[in-house]
N, C-alpha and C positions, 0 to 999 in steps of 0.2 A: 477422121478416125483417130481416136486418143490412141496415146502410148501404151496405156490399160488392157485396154480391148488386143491389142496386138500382143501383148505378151500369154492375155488368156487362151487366145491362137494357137499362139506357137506352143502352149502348154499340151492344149486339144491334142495339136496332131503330133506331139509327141507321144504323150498317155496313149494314141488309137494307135501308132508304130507299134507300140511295148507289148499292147494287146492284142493286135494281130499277129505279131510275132508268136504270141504265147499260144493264141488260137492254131494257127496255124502248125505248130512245133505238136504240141499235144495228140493229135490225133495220130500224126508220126508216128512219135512213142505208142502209141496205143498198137499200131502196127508191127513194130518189131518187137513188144511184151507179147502180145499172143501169138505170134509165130516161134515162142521159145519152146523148146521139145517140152516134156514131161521129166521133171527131173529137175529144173535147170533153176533149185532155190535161189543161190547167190548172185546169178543173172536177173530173177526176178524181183529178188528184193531190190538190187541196183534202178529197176525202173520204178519200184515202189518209190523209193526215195526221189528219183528225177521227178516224177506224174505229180507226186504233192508239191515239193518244194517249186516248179513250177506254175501249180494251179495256186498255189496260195503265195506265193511271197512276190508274181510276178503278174499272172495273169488274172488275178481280182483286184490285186490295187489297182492294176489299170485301167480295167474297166469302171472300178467306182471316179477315177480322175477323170477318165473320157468323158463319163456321165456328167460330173458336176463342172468341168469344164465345157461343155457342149449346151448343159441350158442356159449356162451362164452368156455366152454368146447369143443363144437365142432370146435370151431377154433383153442384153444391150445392144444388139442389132435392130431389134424390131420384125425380124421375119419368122417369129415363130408362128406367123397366122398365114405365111405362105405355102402355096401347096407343095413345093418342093423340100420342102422340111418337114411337115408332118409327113410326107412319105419318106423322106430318108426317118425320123423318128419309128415310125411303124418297120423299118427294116433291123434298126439299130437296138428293137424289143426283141426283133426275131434274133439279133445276135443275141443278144442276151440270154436268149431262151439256150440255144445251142452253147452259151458258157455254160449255163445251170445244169444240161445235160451232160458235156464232156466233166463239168463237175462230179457229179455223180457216179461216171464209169472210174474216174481218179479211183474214190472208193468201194467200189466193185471189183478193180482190181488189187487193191492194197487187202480187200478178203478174202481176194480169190475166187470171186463169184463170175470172173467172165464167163460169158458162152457164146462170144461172138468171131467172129473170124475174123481174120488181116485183112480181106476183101472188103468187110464190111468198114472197119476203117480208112481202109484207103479211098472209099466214098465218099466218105462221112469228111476226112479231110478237105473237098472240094467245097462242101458246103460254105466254109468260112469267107473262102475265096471270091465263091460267086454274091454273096452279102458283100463283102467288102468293095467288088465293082462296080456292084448299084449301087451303094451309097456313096463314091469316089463319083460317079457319075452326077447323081442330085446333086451333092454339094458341090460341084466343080461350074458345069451346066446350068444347073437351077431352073431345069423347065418348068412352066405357068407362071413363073413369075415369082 
């Protein structure tokens, strides 16, 4: 294993740290934003401000690093034709999809367009969670080979 390939590694599972962090944090905040009374401008703009400067300055560069650190592995490796990588690949779309969605409520609530409940974030929060143990699992494991 070159030098190369090990630093592209340690790149990987840093960028995936930063952006599960972010994944993870965001829906949080989604949680104590709509359980603000009615009323509560200056508290709401304060999560306006957390939701974005999180979605954008922390949890999209990282996902775009993960991404291009992660094919980059799977091209100098050679196992991107194993079955444990195109299912961690097909899990790691699904994250992506759930960034694109928690994307989107960023901006729903920077309009003021919520209509969803704390409950429902506090859900929605699990989701990242339970992606991130399957894929900690494929890449760790690597069943079929």
């Amino acid at each position: 294993m070159d030098n190369l390939y090990l630093w592209i590694k340690a790149g990987h599972v840093v960028a995936l740290i930063a952006w599960m962090a972010a994944m993870l944090y965001l829906p949080r905040l989604f949680v104590y934003h709509a359980g603000l009374p009615a009323g509560s401008e200056v508290q709401s703009a304060t999560f306006k401000i957390m939701e974005r400067r999180l979605a954008k300055a922390i949890m999209t560069p990282a996902m775009i690093l993960t991404w291009i650190f992660g094919i980059t592995l799977a091209v100098k490796s050679g196992y991107y034709a194993s079955y444990w990588l195109q299912m961690k690949f097909l899990l790691v779309f699904a994250m992506t999809g759930i960034h694109g969605w928690l994307s989107k409520m960023v901006k729903d609530f920077a309009a003021d367009r919520n209509k969803r409940s704390t409950k429902f974030y506090r859900i929605i929060n699990e989701v990242p969670t339970l992606l991130m143990i399957l894929i900690v699992i494929l890449a760790v494991v690597k069943p079929g080979g």
